[in-house]
C-alpha positions in Angstrom: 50.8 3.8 -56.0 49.2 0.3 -55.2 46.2 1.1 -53.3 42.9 -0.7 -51.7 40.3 0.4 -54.4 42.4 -1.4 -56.5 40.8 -4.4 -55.7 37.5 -3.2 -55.9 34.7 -5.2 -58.9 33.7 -3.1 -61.7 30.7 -3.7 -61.0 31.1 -2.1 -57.7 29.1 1.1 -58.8 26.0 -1.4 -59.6 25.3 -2.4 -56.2 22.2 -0.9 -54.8 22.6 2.3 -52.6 20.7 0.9 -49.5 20.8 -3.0 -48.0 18.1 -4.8 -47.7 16.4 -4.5 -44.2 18.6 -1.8 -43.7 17.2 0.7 -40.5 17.9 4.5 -41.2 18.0 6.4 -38.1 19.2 9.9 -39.5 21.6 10.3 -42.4 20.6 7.8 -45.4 23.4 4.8 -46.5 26.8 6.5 -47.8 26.8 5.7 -51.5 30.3 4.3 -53.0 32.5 7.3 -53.9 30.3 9.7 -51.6 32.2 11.7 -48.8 31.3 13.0 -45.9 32.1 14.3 -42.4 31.9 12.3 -39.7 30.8 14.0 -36.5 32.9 16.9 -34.8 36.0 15.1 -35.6 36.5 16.9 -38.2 37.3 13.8 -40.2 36.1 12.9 -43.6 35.3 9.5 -44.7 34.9 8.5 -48.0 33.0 4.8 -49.0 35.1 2.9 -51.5 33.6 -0.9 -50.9 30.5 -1.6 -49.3 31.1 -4.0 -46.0 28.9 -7.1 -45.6 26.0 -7.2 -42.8 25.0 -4.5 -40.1 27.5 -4.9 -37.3 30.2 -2.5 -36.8 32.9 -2.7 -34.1 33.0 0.0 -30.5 35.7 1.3 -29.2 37.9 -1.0 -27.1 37.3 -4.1 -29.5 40.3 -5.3 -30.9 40.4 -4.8 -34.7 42.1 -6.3 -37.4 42.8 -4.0 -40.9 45.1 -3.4 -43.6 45.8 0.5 -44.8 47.6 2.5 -46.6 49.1 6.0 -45.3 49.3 8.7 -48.0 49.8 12.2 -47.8 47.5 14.5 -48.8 49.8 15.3 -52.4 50.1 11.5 -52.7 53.3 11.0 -50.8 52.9 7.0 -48.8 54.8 6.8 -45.8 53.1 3.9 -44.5 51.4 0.6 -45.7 50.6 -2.8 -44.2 50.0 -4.1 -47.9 53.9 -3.5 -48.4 54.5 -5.8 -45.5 51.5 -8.3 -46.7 51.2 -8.2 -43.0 47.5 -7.0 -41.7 47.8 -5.4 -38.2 46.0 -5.5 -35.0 45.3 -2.9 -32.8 42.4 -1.8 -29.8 40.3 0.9 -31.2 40.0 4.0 -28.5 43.7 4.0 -28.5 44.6 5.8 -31.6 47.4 3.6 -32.1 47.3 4.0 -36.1 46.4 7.4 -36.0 44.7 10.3 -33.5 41.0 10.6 -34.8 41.0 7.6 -37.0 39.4 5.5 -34.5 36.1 7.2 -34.8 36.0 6.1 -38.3 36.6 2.7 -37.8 33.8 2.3 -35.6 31.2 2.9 -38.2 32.8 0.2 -40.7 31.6 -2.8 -41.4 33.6 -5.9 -42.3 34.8 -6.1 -45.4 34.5 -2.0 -45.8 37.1 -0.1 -47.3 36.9 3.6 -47.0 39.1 6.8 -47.5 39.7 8.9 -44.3 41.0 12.3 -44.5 42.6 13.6 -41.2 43.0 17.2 -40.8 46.2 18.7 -39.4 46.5 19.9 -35.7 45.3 23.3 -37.2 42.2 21.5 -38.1 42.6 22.5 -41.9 43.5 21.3 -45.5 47.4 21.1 -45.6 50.3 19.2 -46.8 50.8 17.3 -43.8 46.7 16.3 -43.8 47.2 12.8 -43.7 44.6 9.7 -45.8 44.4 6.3 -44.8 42.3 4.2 -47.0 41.3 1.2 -44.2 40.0 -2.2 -44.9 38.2 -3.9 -41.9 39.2 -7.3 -42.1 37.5 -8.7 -38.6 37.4 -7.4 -35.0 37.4 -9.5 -31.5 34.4 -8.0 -29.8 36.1 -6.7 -26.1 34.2 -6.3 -23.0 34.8 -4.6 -19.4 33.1 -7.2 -17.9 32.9 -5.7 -14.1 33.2 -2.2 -15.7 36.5 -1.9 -13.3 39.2 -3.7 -15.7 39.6 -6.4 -13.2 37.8 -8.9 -16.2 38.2 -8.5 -19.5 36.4 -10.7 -22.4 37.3 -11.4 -25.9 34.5 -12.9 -28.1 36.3 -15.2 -30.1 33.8 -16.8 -31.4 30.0 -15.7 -31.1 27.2 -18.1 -29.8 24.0 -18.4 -31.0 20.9 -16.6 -29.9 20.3 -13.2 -27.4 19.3 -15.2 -24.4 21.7 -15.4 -21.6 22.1 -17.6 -18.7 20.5 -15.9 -15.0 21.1 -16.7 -11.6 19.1 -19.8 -10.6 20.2 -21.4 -14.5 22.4 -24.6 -14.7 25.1 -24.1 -17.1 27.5 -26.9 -18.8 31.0 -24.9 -19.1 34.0 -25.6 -20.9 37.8 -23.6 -19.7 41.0 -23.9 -19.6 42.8 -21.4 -16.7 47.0 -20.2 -16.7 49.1 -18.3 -15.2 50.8 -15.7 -17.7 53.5 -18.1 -18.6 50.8 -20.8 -19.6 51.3 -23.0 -16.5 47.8 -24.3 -16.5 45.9 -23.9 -12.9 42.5 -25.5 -13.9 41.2 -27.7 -16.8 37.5 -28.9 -17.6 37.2 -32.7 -18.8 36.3 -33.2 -22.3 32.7 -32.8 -21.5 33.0 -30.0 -19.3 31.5 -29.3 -15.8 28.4 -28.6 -15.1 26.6 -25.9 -12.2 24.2 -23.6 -11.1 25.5 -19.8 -12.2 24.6 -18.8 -8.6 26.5 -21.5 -6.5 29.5 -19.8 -8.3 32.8 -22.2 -9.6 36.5 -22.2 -8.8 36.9 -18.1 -9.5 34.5 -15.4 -7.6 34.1 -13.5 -10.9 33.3 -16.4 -13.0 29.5 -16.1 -12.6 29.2 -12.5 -13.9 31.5 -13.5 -16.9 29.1 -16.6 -17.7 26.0 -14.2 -17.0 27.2 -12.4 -20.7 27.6 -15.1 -22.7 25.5 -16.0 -25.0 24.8 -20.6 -25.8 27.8 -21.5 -28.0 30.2 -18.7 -27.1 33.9 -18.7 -26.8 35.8 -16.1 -25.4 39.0 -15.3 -23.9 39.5 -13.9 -20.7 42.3 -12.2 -18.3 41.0 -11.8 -14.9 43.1 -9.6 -12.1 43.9 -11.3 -8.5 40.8 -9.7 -7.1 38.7 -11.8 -9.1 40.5 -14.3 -9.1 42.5 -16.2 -6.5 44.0 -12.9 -4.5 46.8 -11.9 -2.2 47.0 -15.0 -0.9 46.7 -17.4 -4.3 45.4 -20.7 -3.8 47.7 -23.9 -2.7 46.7 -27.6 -5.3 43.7 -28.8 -4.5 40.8 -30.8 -5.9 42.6 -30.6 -9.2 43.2 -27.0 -9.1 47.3 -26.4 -9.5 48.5 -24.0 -6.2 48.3 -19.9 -7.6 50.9 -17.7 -6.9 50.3 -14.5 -4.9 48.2 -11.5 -6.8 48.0 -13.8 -10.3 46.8 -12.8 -13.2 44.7 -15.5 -15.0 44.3 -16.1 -19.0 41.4 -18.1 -19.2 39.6 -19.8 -22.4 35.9 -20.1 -22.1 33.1 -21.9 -23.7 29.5 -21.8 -22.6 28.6 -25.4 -24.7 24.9 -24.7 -23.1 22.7 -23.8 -20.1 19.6 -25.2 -18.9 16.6 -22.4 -17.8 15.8 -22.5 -14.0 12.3 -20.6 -13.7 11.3 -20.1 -10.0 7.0 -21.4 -10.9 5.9 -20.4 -7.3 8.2 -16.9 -6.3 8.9 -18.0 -3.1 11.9 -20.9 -4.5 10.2 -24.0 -3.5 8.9 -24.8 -6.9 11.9 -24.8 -9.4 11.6 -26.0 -13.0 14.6 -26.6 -15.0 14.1 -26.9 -18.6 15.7 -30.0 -20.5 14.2 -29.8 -23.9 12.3 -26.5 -25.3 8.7 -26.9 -26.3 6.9 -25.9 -29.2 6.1 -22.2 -30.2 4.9 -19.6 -27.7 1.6 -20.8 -26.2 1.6 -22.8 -22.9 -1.1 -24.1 -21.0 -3.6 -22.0 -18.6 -5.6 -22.6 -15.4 -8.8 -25.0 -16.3 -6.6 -26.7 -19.6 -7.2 -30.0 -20.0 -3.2 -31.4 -19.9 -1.6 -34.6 -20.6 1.8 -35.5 -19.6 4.5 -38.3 -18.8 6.6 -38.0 -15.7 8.9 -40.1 -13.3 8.0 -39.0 -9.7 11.4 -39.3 -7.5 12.4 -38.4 -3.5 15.3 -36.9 -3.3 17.5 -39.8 -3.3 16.2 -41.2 -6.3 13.6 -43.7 -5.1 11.2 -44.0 -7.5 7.7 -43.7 -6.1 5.1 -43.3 -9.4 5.5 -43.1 -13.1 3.1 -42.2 -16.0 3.8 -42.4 -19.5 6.9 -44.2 -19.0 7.3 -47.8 -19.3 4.4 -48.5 -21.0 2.4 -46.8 -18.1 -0.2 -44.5 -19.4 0.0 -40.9 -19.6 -1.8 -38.8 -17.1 -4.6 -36.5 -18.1 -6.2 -34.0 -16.2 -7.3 -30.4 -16.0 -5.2 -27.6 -14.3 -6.3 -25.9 -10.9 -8.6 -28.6 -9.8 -6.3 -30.4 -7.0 -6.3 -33.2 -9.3 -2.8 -33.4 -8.5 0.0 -31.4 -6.0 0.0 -28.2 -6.1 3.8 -28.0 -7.3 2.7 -30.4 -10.2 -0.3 -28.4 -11.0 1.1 -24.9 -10.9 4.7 -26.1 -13.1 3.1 -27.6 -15.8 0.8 -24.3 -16.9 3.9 -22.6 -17.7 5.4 -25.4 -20.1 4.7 -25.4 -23.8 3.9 -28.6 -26.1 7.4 -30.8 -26.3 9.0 -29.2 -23.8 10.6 -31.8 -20.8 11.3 -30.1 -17.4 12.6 -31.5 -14.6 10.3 -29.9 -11.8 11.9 -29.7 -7.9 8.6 -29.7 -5.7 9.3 -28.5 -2.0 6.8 -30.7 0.9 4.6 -27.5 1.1 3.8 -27.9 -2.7 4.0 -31.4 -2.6 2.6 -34.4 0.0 3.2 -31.9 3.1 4.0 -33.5 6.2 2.0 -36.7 6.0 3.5 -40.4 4.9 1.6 -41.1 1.9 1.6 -44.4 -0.5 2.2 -44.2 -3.9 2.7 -46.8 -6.9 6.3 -48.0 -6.2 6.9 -46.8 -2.6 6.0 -44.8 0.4 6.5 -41.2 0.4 7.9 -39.9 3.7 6.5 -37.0 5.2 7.9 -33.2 4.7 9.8 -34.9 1.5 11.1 -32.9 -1.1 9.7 -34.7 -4.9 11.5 -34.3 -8.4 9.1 -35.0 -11.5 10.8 -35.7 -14.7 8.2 -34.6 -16.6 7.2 -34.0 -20.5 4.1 -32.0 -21.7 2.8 -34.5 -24.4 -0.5 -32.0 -25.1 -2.7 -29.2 -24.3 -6.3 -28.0 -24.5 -6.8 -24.8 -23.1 -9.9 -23.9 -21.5 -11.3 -21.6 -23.8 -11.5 -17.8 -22.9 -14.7 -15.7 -22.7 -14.4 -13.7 -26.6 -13.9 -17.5 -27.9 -17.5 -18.3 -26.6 -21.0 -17.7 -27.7 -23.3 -15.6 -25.9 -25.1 -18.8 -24.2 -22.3 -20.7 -24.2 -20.6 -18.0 -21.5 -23.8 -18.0 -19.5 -23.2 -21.8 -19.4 -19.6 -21.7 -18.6 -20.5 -19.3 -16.0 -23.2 -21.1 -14.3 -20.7 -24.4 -14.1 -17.9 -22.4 -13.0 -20.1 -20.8 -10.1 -21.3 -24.1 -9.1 -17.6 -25.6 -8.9 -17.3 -22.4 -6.5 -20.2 -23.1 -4.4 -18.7 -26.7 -3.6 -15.2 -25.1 -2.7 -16.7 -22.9 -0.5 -18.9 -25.4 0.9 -15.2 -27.4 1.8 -13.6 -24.4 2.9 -11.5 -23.8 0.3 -12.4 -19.9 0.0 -9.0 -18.9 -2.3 -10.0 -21.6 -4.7 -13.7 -20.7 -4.4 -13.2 -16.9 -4.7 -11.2 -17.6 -7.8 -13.9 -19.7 -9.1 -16.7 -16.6 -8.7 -14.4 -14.5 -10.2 -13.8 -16.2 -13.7 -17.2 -17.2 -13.9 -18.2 -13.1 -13.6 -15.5 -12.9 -16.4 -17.4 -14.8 -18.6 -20.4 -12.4 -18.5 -19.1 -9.2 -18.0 -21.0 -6.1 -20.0 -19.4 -7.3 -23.0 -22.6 -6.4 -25.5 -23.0 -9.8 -26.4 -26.2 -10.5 -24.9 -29.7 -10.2 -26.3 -32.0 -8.7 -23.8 -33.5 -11.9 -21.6 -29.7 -13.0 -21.8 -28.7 -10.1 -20.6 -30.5 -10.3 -17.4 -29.4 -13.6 -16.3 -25.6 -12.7 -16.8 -26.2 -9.8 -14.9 -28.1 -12.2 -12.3 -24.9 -14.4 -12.5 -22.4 -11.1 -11.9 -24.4 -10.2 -8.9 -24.5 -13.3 -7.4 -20.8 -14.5 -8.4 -19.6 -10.9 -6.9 -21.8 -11.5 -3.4 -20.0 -14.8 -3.2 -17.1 -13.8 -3.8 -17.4 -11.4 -0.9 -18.2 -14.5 1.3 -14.6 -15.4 0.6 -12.7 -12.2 1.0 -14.8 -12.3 4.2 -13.7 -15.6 5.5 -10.1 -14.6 4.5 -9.9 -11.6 6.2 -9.7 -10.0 2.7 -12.1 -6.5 4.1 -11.1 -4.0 1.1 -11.5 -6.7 -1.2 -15.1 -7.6 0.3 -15.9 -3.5 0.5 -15.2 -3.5 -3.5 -17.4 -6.3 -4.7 -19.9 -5.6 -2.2 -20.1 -2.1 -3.9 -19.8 -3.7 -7.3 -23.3 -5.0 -6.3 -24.7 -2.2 -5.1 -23.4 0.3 -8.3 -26.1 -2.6 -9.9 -28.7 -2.9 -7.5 -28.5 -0.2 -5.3 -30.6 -1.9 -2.4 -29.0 -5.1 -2.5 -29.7 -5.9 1.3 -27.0 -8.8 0.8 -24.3 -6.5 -0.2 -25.5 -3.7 2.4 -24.9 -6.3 4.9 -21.6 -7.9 3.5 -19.8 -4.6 3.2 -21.2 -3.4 6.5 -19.7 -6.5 8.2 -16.1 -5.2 6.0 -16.3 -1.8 7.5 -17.6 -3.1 11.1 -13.8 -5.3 10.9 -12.0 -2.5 9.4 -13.1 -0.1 12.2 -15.5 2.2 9.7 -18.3 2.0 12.2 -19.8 5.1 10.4 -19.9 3.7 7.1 -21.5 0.3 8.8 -24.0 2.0 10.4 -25.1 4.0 7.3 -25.3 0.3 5.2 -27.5 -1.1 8.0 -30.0 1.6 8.2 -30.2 1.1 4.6 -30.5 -2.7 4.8 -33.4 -2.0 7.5 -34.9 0.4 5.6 -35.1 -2.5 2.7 -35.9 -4.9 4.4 -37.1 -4.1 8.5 -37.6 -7.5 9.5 -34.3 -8.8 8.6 -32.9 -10.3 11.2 -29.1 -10.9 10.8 -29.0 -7.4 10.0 -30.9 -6.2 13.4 -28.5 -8.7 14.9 -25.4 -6.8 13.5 -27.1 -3.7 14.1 -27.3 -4.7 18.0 -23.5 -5.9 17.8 -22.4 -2.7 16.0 -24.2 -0.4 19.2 -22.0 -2.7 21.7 -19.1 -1.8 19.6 -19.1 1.7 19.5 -20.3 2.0 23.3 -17.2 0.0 24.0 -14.9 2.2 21.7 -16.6 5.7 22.8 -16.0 4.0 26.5 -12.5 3.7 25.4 -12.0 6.7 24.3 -13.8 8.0 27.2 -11.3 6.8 29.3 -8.5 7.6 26.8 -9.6 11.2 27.6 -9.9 10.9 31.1 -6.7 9.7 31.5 -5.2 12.7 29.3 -6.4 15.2 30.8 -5.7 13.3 34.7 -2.4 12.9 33.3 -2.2 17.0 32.6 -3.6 17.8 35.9 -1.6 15.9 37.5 1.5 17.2 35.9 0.1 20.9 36.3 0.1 20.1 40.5 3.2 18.5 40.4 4.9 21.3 38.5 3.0 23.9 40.8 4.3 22.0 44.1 7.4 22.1 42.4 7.1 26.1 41.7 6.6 26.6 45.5 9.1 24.8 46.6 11.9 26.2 44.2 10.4 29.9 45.6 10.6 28.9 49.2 14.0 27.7 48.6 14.7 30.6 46.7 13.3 33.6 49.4 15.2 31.6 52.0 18.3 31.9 49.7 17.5 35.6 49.6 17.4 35.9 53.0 20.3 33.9 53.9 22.4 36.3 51.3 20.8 39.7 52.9 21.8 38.8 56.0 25.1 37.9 55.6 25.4 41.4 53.5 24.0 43.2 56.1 26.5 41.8 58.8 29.6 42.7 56.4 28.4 45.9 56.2 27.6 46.1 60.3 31.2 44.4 61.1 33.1 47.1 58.9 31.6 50.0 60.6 31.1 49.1 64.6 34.4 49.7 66.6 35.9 46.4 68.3 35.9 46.1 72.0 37.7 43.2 73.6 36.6 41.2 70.3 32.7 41.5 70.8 30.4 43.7 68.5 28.4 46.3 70.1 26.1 48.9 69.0 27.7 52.2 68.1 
C-alpha cells in the first residue's frame, strides 16, 4: 500500500526533537513516530514528518493536502496520491472527514501525520478510519466585517506587522468583476493613491485595507451591501455600470502606505511620512536640530527653502519659538533620515497676519506644507546624564530662560521652563552637602515661580500643589502662604485662605500684600455671608409665604365646603318635609 511516510529521509529520526526558537506553552514538541490525543476529539494524531516554520493554518482557511484513507485493518478506500491530484478544501467544514479538521489545524506545512478517527461509538473498531495528511499550503481566510458580507484570501503575505490606520495615505493596486469576470473597476499600472479614511469606490474597502499588511495580495468577494447595493451603480468616472445586489470578486494589492501621525491631537498638525528614519530615538524638547525643508502655501507657491538648492540647512533648538509652532512641535517626533511632509494649519503656523518670507508673501490664516528631512539631532541631555554641578548649572540657565518668558507673558512656556529646571535637581542623592542646599534653593524658587504661572493661567489646583510643595520644605514660606492663599481665595476655599494668611502674618506682621489680601478676603466673605444671608431670607420668605397662601387656601376650601354642607342639609331636610306635609291647593303648610 503506497503511503506518505514513504517518502520520508532516513535520516528523518536524526532531526532534533525541538526547533530552534521554538515557544512551549504546555505539551513539549511531538517527536516523529510519537502519538497522541488531541483535545476532546477523541482523535489521535501521530507525527511522521516534521513541517517547516511555526505557522499553522485556523479553521476557515482554505487548505491544500494530499492523504490517504485507510481503514483501520489496512483496507484504502480513498487517496489523492492515486489521482496525483492534491485537493482543496476550507477547514471547519469537515469536508474530508468529521473531526479531521481539528488535526489540520495544528500542522505545519510540509507536515505529514497519521490521524486516527474513532467510530460514531467513539471506540476502536473496524470502521475507525486513518488518514495520513500532508499539508502542502493553505490561503489564510478572513471574515473581514465578521458578518460574511467581505471575505479575504491572503494570497500572498506582505511584509511586516504594521498596518495602515485611518488618517494613512495608501498606494492600492485592484482589479473589481462581477461573477462572470466582467470587470467593473481597474487601477492603472501604478495604482491609485488615498487617504484610508476618505474611503474609495466601495464603502467596505477601507476596513479591508485597514488588515493588510505593505506588500500584500489578497483576494476578495464582497456582498451588495458593501459593495454597490440594491440599486448597483450606472458607468461612471471609469467605473463600468453594476447590476442590482452584485456580488464583487476583487484582487487586491496594498504596494505601500505612507504613516499620517496627527503631531498636535487636535488635526491641524499632520505629518505624513515619506521615508523612515533611522533606529528608534527621535529628537526631544531643548535638542539642538538640523533640517532641510521646502516651505509651500497650499497651492504650491514656494515661499522659503533650507537645505535645498544649495541653501543652507537650518539649525536650531526645539521649544524655543525659533520657528512655528507646527514646525517646532513635528520635527521632535522624527528620527535621523526620516523625510515627512508636515501640513501646518494658520493657528500653528503664521496665524492671521501677512507675513514676508524668502520667495513670497505669506497670506494671512494660510495653511503651510514643509517638505522636510531631519538631517541630525543632539538631544538636550537629561538630568541622570549630568553631573552633580553640571544639573545645578542647567537648572540655573533653564530658570533664567523662565524668568524672561514670564517677564513677556508667556506663562505656559515659562511654567514649563521652572518645571524642567526643578527636574534637574530633584532629591536625587547626587549632591554633596553645600550642593545640596542650593538645588534645594533652586526647587523652591523654581516651584514659587511656577505658581506665578498656574496663577496667571487660571491653573488654582495646580498653584495649591506647588505652593504646598514649598511649604512640605519650608514650612513658613510666606511666599507660598500667600500664593496658595490667593489659589483658595479664587477657588472659593476662604477657610483654607484665611488659615495661610494668619500664618503669613504671623511670619512676617508687616507684610503688606498679605494684610492687603487679608483686607480683600474680609470684603469677600461679608459679601458671601451677605449672600447667603439673603439666600436664607428669601427661603424662608419664600416658605412663609407659601404657608399663608396655603392657609388662605385652607379657609376658603372650608368655607366652601360648610356652605356645600349646608346647601345639601337643607335640601335633605325639605325632601323629607315635602314627603310628609299634606298638599292643600299646591302650597306647603305646617301639619
Amino acid at each position: 500500500m503506497a503511503v506518505l511516510s514513504e517518502i520520508n529521509d532516513g535520516d528523518e529520526e536524526k532531526e532534533l526533537d525541538e526547533e530552534p526558537g521554538e515557544v512551549i506553552e504546555s505539551a513539549p514538541p511531538q517527536k516523529v513516530g510519537e502519538e497522541r490525543e488531541l483535545g476532546n476529539y477523541g482523535l489521535k494524531k501521530k507525527l511522521i514528518k516534521r513541517g517547516i516554520g511555526w505557522e499553522t493554518p485556523e479553521l476557515n482557511d482554505e487548505v491544500t493536502v494530499h492523504y490517504v484513507g485507510t481503514l483501520e485493518d489496512g483496507t484504502k478506500f480513498d487517496s489523492s496520491r492515486d489521482k496525483d491530484q492534491p485537493i482543496k478544501f476550507t477547514l471547519g467544514q469537515g469536508e474530508l472527514a468529521a473531526g479531521l479538521d481539528h488535526g489540520i489545524i495544528t500542522m505545519k506545512k510540509g507536515e505529514v501525520a497519521l490521524f486516527t478517527i474513532p467510530d460514531e461509538a467513539g471506540v476502536s473498531s473496524a470502521n475507525t478510519k486513518q488518514f495520513e495528511v500532508e499539508l502542502i499550503s493553505w490561503i489564510k481566510v478572513v471574515d473581514v466585517c465578521r458578518d460574511g458580507g467581505i471575505i479575504k484570501k491572503i494570497m500572498e503575505k506582505g511584509v511586516g506587522d504594521e498596518r495602515p490606520r485611518d488618517p494613512d495615505e495608501v498606494l492600492v493596486k485592484y482589479r473589481m468583476a462581477l461573477a462572470d469576470d466582467t470587470i467593473v473597476a481597474e487601477t492603472p499600472e501604478g495604482g491609485v493613491e488615498f487617504h484610508v479614511k476618505d474611503g474609495h469606490l466601495l464603502p467596505g474597502l477601507p476596513r479591508v485595507i485597514m488588515t493588510m499588511t505593505k506588500g500584500e495580495k489578497a483576494q476578495l468577494i464582497v456582498q451588495p451591501h458593501y459593495a454597490f447595493g440594491e440599486k448597483g451603480s450606472e458607468a461612471s468616472n471609469g467605473v463600468h455600470s453594476v447590476p442590482p445586489n452584485s456580488v464583487l470578486h476583487v484582487n487586491i494589492e496594498l504596494v505601500s502606505f505612507k504613516p499620517v501621525i496627527d503631531v498636535t491631537g487636535d488635526s491641524k498638525v499632520l505629518k505624513k511620512i515619506l521615508k523612515e528614519g533611522e533606529g528608534a530615538s527621535t529628537a526631544n524638547e531643548g535638542a539642538n536640530v538640523t533640517v532641510s525643508y521646502t516651505a509651500k502655501l497650499e497651492d504650491g507657491t514656494v515661499f522659503e527653502k533650507r537645505g535645498i538648492d544649495e541653501t543652507p540647512p537650518l539649525e536650531f533648538i526645539t521649544d524655543e519659538e525659533q520657528v512655528i509652532v507646527g514646525l517646532d512641535r513635528a520635527v521632535v517626533t522624527m528620527k535621523k533620515g526620516e523625510r515627512a511632509i508636515i501640513s501646518i494649519h494658520p493657528d500653528y503656523a503664521f496665524g492671521d497676519v501677512e507675513v514676508k518670507r524668502d520667495f513670497a508673501m505669506v497670506p494671512p490664516s494660510s495653511r503651510v506644507v514643509y517638505d522636510v528631512e531631519m538631517k541630525n539631532f543632539i538631544k538636550e541631555k537629561a538630568p541622570w546624564e549630568l553631573k552633580s554641578n553640571e544639573k545645578i548649572d542647567t537648572a540655573k540657565r533653564k530658570k533664567e530662560e523662565g524668568n524672561m518668558l514670564f517677564k513677556c507673558c508667556k506663562y505656559e512656556r515659562a511654567a514649563k521652563k521652572y518645571d524642567k529646571a526643578a527636574d534637574y535637581v530633584s532629591e536625587d542623592g547626587s549632591f554633596g552637602d553645600d550642593e545640596e542646599k542650593q538645588a534645594k534653593a533652586l526647587r523652591v524658587s523654581c516651584w514659587l515661580n511656577g505658581a506665578a504661572c498656574c496663577l496667571k493661567l487660571n491653573d488654582f489646583p495646580g498653584a495649591i500643589k506647588l505652593c504646598s510643595q514649598v511649604l512640605d520644605v519650608e514650612i513658613c514660606n510666606v511666599k507660598a502662604l500667600y500664593r496658595r492663599a490667593q489659589a483658595y481665595i479664587e477657588t472659593g476655599d476662604f477657610l483654607l485662605a484665611d488659615v495661610d494668611i494668619k500664618k503669613a502674618l504671623e511670619v512676617d506682621p508687616q507684610n503688606r500684600e498679605v494684610m492687603v489680601m487679608k483686607k480683600k478676603l474680609k470684603q469677600l466673605q461679608a459679601e458671601n455671608d451677605k449672600k447667603y444671608a439673603k439666600l436664607y431670607e428669601n427661603m424662608f420668605a419664600h416658605k412663609e409665604k407659601d404657608s399663608s397662601v396655603a392657609t388662605k387656601r385652607l379657609k376658603v376650601e372650608k368655607e366652601e365646603d360648610e356652605k356645600k354642607n349646608e346647601e345639601a342639609t337643607k335640601m335633605e331636610m325639605d325632601k323629607v318635609a315635602d314627603s310628609a306635609a299634606p298638599s292643600v291647593d299646591g302650597l306647603i303648610v305646617d301639619s
